[in-house]
C-alpha positions in Angstrom: 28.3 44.1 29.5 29.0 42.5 32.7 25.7 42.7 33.9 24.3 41.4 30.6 27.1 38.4 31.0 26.3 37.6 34.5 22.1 37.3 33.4 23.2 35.0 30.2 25.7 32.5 32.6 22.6 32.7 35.4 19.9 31.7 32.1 22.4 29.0 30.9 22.5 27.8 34.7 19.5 27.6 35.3 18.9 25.8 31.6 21.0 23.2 32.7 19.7 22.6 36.6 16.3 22.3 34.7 17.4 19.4 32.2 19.2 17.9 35.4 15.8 17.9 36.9 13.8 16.5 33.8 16.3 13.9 33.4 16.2 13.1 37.2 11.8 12.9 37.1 11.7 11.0 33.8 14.9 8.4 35.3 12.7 7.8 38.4 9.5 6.7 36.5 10.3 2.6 36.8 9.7 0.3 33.9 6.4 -0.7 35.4 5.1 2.6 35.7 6.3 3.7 31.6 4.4 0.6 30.9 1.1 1.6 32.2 1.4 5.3 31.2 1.8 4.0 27.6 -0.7 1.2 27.5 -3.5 1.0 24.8 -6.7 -0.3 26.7 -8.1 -3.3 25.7 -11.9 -4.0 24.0 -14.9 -3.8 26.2 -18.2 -5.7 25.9 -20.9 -5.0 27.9 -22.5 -7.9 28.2 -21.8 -12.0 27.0 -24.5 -12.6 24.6 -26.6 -15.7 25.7 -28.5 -16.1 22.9 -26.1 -16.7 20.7 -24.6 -20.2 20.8 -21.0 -18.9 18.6 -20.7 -15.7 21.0 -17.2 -17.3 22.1 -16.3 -18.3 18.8 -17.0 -14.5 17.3 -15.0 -13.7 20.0 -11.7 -15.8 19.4 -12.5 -14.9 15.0 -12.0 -11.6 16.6 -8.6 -12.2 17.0 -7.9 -10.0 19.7 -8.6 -9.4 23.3 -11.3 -8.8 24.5 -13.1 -7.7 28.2 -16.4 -8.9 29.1 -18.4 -6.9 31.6 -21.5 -9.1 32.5 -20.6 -12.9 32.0 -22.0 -16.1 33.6 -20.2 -14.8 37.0 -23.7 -13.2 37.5 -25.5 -17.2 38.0 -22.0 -19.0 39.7 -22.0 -19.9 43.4 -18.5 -19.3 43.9 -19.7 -15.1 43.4 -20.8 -15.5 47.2 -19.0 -18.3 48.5 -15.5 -18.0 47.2 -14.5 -14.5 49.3 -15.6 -16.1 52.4 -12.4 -17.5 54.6 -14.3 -20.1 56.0 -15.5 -21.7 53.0 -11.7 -22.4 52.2 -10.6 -23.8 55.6 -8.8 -27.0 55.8 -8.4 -27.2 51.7 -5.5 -29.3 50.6 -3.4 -27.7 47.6 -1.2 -29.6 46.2 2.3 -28.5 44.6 1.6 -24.8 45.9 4.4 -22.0 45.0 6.2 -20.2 47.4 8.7 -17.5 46.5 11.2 -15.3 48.6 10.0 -12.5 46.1 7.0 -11.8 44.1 7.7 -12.6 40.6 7.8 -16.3 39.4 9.2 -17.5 36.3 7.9 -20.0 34.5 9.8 -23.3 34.2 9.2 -24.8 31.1 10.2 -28.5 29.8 11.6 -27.7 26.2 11.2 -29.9 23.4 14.7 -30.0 22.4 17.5 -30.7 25.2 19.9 -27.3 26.1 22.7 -27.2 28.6 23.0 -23.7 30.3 24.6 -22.1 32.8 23.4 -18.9 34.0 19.3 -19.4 33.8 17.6 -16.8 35.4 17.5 -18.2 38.8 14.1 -18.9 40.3 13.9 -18.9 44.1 10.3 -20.6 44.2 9.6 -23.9 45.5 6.7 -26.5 45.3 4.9 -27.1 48.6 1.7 -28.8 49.5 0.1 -26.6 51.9 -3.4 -25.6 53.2 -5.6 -22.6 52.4 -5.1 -21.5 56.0 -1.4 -20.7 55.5 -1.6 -19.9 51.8 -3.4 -17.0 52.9 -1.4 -16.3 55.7 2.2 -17.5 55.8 5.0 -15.0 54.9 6.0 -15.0 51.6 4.6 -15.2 48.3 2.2 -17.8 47.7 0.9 -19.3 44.3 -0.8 -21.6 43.0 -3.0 -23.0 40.0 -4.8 -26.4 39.8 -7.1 -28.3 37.5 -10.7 -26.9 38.9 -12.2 -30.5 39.0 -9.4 -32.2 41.0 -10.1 -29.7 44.2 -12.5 -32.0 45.4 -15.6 -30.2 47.5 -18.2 -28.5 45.2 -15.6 -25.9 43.7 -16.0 -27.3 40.3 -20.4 -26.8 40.9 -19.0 -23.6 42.2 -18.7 -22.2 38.5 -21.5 -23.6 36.7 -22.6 -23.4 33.6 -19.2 -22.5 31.8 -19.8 -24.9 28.9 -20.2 -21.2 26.5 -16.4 -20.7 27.2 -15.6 -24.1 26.1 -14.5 -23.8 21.9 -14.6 -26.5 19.7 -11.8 -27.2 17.2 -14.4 -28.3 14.3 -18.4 -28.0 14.7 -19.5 -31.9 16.2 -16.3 -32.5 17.9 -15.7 -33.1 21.3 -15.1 -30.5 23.8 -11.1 -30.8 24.9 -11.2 -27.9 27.6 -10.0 -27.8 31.1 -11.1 -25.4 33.3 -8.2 -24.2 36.0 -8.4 -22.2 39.4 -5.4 -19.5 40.0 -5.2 -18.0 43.6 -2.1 -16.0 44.7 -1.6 -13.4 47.4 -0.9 -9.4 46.7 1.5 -8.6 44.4 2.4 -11.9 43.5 3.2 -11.7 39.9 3.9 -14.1 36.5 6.4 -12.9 34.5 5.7 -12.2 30.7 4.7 -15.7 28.8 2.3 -16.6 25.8 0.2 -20.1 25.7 -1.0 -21.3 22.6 -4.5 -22.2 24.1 -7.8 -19.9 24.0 -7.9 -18.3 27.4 -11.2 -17.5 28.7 -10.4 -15.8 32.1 -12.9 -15.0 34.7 -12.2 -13.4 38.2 -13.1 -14.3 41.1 -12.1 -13.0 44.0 -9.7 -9.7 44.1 -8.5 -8.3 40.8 -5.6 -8.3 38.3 -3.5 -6.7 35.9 -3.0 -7.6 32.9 -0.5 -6.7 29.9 -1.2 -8.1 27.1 1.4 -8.1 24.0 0.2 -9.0 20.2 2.2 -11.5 18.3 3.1 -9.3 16.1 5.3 -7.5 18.4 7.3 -10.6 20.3 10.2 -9.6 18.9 10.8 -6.4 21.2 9.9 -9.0 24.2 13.8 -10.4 23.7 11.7 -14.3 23.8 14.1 -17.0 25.3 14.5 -19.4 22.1 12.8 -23.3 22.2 15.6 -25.2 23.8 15.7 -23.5 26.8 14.6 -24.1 29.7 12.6 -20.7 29.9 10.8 -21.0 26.5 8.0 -19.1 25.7 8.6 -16.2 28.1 10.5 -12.9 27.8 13.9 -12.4 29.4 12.6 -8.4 30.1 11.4 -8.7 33.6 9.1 -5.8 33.9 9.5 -5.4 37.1 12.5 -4.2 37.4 13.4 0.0 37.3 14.7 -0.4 34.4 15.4 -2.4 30.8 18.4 -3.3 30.3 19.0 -1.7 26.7 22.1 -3.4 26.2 20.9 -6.7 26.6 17.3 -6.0 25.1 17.8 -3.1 22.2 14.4 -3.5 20.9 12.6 -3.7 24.2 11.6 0.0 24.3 10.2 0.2 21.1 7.2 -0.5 21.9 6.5 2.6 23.8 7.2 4.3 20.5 4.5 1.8 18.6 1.7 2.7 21.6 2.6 6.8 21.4 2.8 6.4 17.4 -0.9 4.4 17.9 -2.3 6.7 19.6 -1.2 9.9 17.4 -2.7 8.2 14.5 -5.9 7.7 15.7 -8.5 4.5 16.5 -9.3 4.3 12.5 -5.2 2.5 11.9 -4.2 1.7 15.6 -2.1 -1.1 15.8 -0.8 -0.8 19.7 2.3 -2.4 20.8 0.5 -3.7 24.3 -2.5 -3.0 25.9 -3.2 -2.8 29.6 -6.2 -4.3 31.8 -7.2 -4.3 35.4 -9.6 -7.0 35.5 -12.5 -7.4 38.6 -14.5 -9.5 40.0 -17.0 -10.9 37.6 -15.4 -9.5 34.4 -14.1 -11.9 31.4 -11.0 -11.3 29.9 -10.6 -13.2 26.4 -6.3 -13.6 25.8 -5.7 -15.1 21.9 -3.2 -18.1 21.4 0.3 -16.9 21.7 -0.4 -13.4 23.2 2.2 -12.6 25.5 1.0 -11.8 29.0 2.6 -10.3 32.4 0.2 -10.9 35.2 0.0 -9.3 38.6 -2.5 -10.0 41.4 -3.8 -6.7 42.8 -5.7 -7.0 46.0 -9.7 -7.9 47.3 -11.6 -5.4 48.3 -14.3 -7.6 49.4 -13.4 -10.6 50.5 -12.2 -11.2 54.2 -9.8 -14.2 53.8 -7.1 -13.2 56.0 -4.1 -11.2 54.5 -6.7 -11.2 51.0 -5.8 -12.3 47.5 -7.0 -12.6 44.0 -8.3 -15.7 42.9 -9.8 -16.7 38.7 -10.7 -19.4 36.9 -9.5 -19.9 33.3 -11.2 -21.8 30.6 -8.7 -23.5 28.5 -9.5 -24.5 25.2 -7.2 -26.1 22.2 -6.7 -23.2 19.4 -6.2 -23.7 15.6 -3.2 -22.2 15.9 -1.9 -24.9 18.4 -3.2 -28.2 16.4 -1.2 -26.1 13.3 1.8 -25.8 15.3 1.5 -29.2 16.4 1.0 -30.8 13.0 4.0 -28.8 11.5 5.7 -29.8 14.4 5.0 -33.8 14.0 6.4 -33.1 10.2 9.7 -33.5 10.8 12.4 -36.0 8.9 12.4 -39.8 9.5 16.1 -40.6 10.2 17.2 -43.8 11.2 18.8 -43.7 14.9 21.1 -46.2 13.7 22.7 -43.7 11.6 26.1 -42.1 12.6 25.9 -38.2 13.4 27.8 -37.4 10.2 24.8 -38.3 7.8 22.5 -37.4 10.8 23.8 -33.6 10.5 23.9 -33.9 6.8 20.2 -34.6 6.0 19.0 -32.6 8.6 21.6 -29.9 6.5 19.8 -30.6 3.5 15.8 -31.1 5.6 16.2 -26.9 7.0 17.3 -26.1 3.2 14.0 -27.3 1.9 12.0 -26.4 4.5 13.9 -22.5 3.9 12.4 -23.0 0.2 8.9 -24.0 0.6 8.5 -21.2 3.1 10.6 -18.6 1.5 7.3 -16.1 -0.3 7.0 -15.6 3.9 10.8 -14.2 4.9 12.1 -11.5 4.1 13.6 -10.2 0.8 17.4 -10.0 2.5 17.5 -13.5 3.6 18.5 -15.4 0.9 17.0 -18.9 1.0 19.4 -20.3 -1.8 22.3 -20.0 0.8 23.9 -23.5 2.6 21.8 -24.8 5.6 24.5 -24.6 7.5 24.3 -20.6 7.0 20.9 -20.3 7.6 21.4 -22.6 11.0 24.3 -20.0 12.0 22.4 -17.0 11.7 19.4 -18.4 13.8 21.6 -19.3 16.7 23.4 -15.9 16.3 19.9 -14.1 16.7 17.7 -16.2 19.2 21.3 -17.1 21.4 23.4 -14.0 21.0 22.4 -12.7 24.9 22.8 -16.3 25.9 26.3 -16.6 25.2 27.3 -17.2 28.9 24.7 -20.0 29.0 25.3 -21.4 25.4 28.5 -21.7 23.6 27.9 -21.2 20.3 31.4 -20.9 19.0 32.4 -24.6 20.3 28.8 -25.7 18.5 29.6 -24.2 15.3 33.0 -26.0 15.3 31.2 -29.4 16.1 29.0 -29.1 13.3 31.4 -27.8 10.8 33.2 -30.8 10.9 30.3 -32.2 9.0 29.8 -29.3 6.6 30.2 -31.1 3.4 26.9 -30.3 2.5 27.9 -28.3 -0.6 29.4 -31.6 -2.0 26.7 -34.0 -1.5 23.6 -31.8 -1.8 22.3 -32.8 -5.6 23.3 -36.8 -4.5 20.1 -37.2 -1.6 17.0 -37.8 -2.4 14.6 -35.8 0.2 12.1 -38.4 -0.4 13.8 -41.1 0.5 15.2 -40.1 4.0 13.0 -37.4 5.0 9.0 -38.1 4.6 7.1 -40.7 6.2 
């Protein structure tokens, strides 16, 4: 019996020092690396399709993201020229980014005005600088610029491009811009979405891409339109780990990619995917598909300290000019009026908006409640990890003030305050 004890305390011992040790392994796999063992790879084309005029637009119908192989990289100038150093001596940039580390978050301008306090804070500054000491200062160095306002040839550099370029409606005119994005090692954007079609091309170096659907922006914790950060995530996937407290649903999509995968290419509908893109390779990205960019390294170029840079061919999406003409659909209120009747139409504006929209929410959310209700539980979910920068509470009692919605509701005409 004792030796039969001493063997079953020495198995249970040795049980636990080897869940110790799978706990230890699988705790130092960093965010970052999780990410990439999980990822779903993107589409791949071998070749851009010259003959066919609508070869972009199949693409963007496509509705997904796709990687070009062999695209008009194979006739630019900028193939040979652009990974020489001396071709990019003396250059002038203009409102250059430098940063004490490599990730930069984007600032954005919102449309709606927030006060915060604690916004994730940015240690990048604007410079104007030279390509000599953006390739070689300390530091991390970004930068991206309208192609056409370089100066030089850069812009004849990258001709023809027109195929990227999308119409909105067949006869229109073309609204693209094409811009140039340099940056040096490991320099990284944090995770954003643009509402444009991205055509991206690289240049010089290579980068990584994740790319995140629409579908799944939820688990990307999304700072909300008034703030200052809008349209990015507040995960910064850089770091070891995700915060699970602050962003619950941010690891869920691990579990979408592994449940993907199990069920095979014929119903896969991937949480993220994962590209490294090289030189001369197309990468497609789809109007408000969430993207965390990192610039790799050049293995052939020999400007000093090396880099990665791209061009991106930027065209107006449907879903923008949507978004935009929903947008411009908002109530005419007189700004003569006091706040009281201000608050109260726009009260009884979000209620009929709630209505018209309602086949689209969800079963649980019942449209037929006050605005006021349906105002509360938006700021509860978009601001409840914001509460240091946003009070709610002392918002709530502002507006309540005014609540006398239920009283008045069946008295306003919509169509005489609201409508244009």
């Amino acid at each position: 019996p004792g030796m039969r004890s001493r063997l079953l305390f020495g198995c249970l011992l040795f049980s636990a020092f080897l869940a110790i040790l799978i706990q230890h392994q699988k705790s130092s796999v960093s965010l970052f690396e999780e990410l990439v063992e999980h990822a779903h790879p993107v589409v791949r084309l071998s070749t851009w399709d010259h003959h066919n005029p609508n070869f972009a637009r199949s693409i963007v119908f496509g509705a997904r993201p796709v990687v070009v192989e062999e695209t008009l990289y194979q006739h630019w100038e900028a193939r040979t020229k652009w990974g020489e150093k001396e071709y990019w001596e003396g250059l002038d940039l203009l409102n250059a980014r430098r940063n004490s580390g490599p990730v930069f978050f984007s600032r954005g301008t919102p449309k709606y005005e927030m006060h915060t306090t604690g916004i994730r804070k940015d240690t990048w500054e604007e410079r104007n600088t030279t390509t000599d000491l953006f390739f070689q200062e300390e530091g991390y160095w970004y930068y991206s610029g309208v192609l056409g306002n370089m100066g030089r040839s850069f812009d004849s550099d990258i001709r023809p491009r027109s195929a990227y370029e999308v119409m909105l409606k067949d006869g229109s005119s073309s609204l693209s811009e094409t811009t140039v994005w340099m940056g040096q090692p490991g320099v990284a954007a944090s995770t954003h979405y643009d509402r444009s079609l991205n055509f991206h091309t690289m240049v010089v170096g290579s980068k990584r891409f994740f790319l995140f659907p629409p579908d799944f922006h939820e688990y990307l914790h999304l700072y909300p339109s008034m703030h200052p950060q809008y349209q990015s995530s507040q995960v910064d996937i850089t770091q070891d780990t995700a915060d699970e407290k602050s962003y619950p649903l941010f690891g869920n999509i691990f579990q979408e990619n592994m449940s993907a995968k199990q069920k095979g290419t014929g119903s896969q509908n991937p949480a993220y995917y994962m590209v490294d893109l090289l030189p001369g390779q197309l990468l497609y990205i789809p109007p408000y598909w969430a993207h965390h960019v990192t610039c790799l390294s050049s293995e052939h170029s020999n400007i000093t300290k090396e880099g990665c840079i791209s061009v991106a061919t930027l065209s107006p999406s449907r879903e923008e000019e949507l978004c935009s003409s929903v947008l411009s659909s908002s109530p005419s209120i007189n700004p003569s009026w006091t706040f009281k009747i201000k608050a109260l139409l726009l009260q009884r504006y979000i209620e009929i908006v709630f209505k018209m929209v309602a086949p689209l929410l969800p079963p649980s959310l019942d449209t037929t409640e006050s605005a006021w209700t349906v105002v509360s539980l938006l700021l509860e979910s978009r601001y409840s990890t914001l509460q240091d920068e946003w009070r709610v509470d002392d918002a709530g009692i502002r507006l309540q003030e005014y609540n006398c919605w239920e009283e008045t509701r069946y008295a306003t005409s919509p169509e005489r305050f609201f409508f244009s």
